[in-house]
C-alpha positions in Angstrom: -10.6 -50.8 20.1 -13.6 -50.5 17.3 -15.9 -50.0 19.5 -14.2 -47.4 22.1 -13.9 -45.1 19.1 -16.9 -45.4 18.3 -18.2 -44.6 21.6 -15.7 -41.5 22.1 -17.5 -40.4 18.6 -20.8 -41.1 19.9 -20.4 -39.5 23.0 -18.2 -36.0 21.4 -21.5 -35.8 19.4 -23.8 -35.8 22.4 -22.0 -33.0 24.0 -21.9 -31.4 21.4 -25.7 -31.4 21.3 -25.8 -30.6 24.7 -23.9 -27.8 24.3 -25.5 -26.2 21.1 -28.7 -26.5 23.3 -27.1 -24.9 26.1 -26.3 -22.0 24.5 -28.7 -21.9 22.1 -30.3 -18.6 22.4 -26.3 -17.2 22.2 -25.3 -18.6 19.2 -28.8 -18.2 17.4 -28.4 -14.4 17.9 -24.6 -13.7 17.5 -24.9 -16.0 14.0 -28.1 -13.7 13.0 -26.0 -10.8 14.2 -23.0 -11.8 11.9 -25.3 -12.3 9.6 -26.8 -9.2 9.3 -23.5 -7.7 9.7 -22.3 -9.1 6.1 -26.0 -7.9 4.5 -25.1 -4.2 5.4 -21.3 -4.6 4.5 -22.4 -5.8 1.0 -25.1 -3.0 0.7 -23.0 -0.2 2.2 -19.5 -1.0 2.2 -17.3 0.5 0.0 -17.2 -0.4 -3.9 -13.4 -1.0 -5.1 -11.8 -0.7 -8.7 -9.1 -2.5 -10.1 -6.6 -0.9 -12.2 -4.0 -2.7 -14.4 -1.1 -0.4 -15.3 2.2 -1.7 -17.5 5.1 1.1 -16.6 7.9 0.6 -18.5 11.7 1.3 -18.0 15.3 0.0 -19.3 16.9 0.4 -16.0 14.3 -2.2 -14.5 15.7 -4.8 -12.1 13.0 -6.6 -10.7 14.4 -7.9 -7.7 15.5 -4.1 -6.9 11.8 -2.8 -8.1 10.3 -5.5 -5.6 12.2 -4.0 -2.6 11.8 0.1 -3.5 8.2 -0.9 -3.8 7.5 -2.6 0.1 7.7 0.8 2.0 4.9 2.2 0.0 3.3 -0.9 0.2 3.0 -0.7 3.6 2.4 2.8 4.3 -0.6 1.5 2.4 -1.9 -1.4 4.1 -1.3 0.3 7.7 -3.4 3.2 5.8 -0.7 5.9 6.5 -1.9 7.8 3.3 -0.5 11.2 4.9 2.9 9.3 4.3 1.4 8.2 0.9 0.2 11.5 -0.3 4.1 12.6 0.4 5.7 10.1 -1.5 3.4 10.4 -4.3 3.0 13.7 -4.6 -0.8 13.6 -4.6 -3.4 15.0 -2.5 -4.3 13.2 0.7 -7.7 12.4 -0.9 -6.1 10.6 -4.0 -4.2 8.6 -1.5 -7.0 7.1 0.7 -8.5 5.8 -2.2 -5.8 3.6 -2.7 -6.8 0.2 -0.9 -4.3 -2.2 -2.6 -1.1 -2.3 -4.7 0.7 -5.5 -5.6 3.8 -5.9 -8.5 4.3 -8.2 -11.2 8.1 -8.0 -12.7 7.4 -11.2 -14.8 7.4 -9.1 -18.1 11.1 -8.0 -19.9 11.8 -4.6 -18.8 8.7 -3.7 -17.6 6.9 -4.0 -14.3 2.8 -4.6 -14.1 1.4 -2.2 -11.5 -2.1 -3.9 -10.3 -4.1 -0.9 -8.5 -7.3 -1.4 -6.2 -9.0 1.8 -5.2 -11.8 2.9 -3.7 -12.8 5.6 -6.5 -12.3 5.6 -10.1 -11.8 9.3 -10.3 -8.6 9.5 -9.1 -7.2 7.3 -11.4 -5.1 9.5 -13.5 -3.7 11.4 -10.1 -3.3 8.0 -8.9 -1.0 6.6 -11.6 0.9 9.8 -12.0 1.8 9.7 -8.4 3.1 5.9 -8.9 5.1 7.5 -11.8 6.6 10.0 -9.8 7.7 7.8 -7.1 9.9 5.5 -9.4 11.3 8.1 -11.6 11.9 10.5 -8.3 13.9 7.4 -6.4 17.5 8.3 -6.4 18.4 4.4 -8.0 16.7 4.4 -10.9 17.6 8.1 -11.6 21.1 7.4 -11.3 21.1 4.1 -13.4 19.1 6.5 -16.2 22.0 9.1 -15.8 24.8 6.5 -15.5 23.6 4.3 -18.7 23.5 7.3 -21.0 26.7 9.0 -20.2 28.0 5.0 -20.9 26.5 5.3 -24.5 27.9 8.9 -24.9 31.3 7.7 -24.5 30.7 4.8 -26.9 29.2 7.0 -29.1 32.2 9.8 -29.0 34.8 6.7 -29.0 33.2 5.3 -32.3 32.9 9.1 -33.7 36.4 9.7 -33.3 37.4 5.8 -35.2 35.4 7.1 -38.0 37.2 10.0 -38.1 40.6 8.2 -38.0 39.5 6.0 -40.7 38.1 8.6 -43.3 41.6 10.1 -42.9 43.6 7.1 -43.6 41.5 6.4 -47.0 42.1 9.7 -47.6 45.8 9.1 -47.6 45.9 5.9 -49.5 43.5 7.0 -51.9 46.0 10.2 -52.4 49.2 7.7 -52.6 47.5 5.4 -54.6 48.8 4.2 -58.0 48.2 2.1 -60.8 51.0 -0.4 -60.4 50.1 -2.0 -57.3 46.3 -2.6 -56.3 46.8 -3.9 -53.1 46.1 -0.1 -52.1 42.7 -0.6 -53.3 42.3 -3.7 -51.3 43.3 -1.7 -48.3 40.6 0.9 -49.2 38.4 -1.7 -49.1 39.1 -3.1 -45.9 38.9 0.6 -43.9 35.3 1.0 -45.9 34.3 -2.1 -44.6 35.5 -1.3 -41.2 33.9 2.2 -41.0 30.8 0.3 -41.9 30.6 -1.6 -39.0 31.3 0.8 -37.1 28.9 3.1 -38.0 26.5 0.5 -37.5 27.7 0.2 -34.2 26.9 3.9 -33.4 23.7 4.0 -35.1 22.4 1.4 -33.0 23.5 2.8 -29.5 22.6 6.2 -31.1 19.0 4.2 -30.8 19.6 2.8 -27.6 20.1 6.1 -26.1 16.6 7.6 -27.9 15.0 4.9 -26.0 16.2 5.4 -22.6 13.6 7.2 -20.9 12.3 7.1 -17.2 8.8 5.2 -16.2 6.4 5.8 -18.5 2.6 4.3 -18.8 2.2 1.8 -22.2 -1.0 1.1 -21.6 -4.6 3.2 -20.9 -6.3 2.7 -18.1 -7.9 -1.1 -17.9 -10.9 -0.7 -15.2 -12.4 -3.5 -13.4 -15.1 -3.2 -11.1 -14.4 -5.4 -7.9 -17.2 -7.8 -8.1 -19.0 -8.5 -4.5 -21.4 -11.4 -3.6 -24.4 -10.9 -1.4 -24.0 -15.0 -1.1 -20.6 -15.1 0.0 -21.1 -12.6 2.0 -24.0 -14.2 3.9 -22.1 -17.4 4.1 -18.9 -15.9 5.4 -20.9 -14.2 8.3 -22.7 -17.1 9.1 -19.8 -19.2 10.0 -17.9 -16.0 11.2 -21.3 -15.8 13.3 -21.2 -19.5 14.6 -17.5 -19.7 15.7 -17.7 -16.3 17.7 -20.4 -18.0 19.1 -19.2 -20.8 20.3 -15.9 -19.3 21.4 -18.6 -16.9 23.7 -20.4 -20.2 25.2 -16.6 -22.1 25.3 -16.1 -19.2 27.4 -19.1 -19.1 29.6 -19.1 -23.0 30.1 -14.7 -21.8 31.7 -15.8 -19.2 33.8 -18.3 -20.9 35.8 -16.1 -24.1 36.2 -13.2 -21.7 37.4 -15.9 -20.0 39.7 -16.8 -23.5 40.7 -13.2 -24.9 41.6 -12.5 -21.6 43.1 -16.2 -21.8 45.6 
């Protein structure tokens, strides 16, 4: 058993010599093709940029954030950018320089907006069209609306408990005598009360300052895409090879089908 397998290795390796003498002159020229291919992509392709932005929002829900974000994810990786310009409110030429945009909802309230473009100048235009699409999307404008009109009501519910209370301690501090103190107790207990709740409105009197819509919280970070004239090279070479082989695998077919067919 040993020994067949060795032979069956021994013999895919001879024709696989054969055939990489065969076709030769075709794969030695499609790999240098390749080759050269990858040389001029990393001399005149495209240079890329890499922006991290941090937009940040109390209505975020990141599931929700994920979904709203996939159509213009895909206008941009189908390179509709006359559909992107539209939905971000930027000139056409801002949005062909967008080549990539991928999410990160791992931060609290907050969603990390990773940017690869083709041209640093358009940065600003860039981000301020990203802005405007989340702020502009009926959902998180309605949550925005919805969450401060909650915190009005509080607010105006708490306002009016105040009121009640300063008017009963009004009362018992007009009814109040000497004799018996357990009006002063009372008095007491409706400051303490009114406390708390004042307390309770400052702090959604602070929630509601800090509502706001998506807004940047950090400048612009830039990387430069880094590109590698080696892996480059290497990744055109095998490229190369394979195409190469498919074109002999191909040859080596046809004239076997020509064959069976003669």
């Amino acid at each position: 058993m040993t020994e067949n397998k060795e032979i069956d290795i021994i013999g895919l390796i001879a024709k696989s010599v054969l055939f990489l003498k065969k076709h030769i002159i075709i794969i030695v020229v499609i790999t240098l093709l390749s080759a050269l291919i990858g040389v001029l992509e990393f001399y005149l392709g495209k240079n890329h940029y890499e922006v991290n932005l941090i937009a940040t929002s109390p209505n975020v829900d990141r599931e929700i954030v994920y979904e709203i974000a996939d159509p213009i994810k895909y206008y941009i990786h189908n390179e509709m950018y006359d559909t992107v310009s539209q939905q971000l409110n930027v000139d056409l030429k801002v949005a062909q320089c967008i080549r990539k945009i991928e999410l990160d909802t791992s931060l609290t309230d907050a969603v990390i907006i990773t940017l690869n473009l083709y041209s640093k100048d358009y940065i600003q235009e860039v981000q301020d069209g990203f802005m405007y699409y989340f702020n502009e999307l009926p959902y998180f404008k309605s949550q925005l609306t919805k969450r401060q009109n909650e915190i009005n009501t509080y607010i105006n519910v708490l306002e009016q408990e105040i009121d009640d209370l300063n008017e009963m301690q009004e009362a018992v501090l007009r009814n109040m005598n000497d004799e018996n103190n357990s009006q002063m107790i009372s008095v007491g207990g409706l400051f303490s009360e009114m406390v708390e709740i004042y307390d309770r409105k400052v702090e959604l009197e602070q929630e509601y300052k800090s509502l706001h819509s998506f807004s940047l919280v950090n400048n612009n970070i830039i990387f430069l895409a880094q590109k590698s004239l080696k892996k480059n090279l290497a990744l055109s070479l095998v490229i190369g090879f394979l195409i190469a082989c498919c074109v002999g695998l191909g040859i080596e077919t046809t004239k076997k089908i020509r064959k069976a067919i003669n």
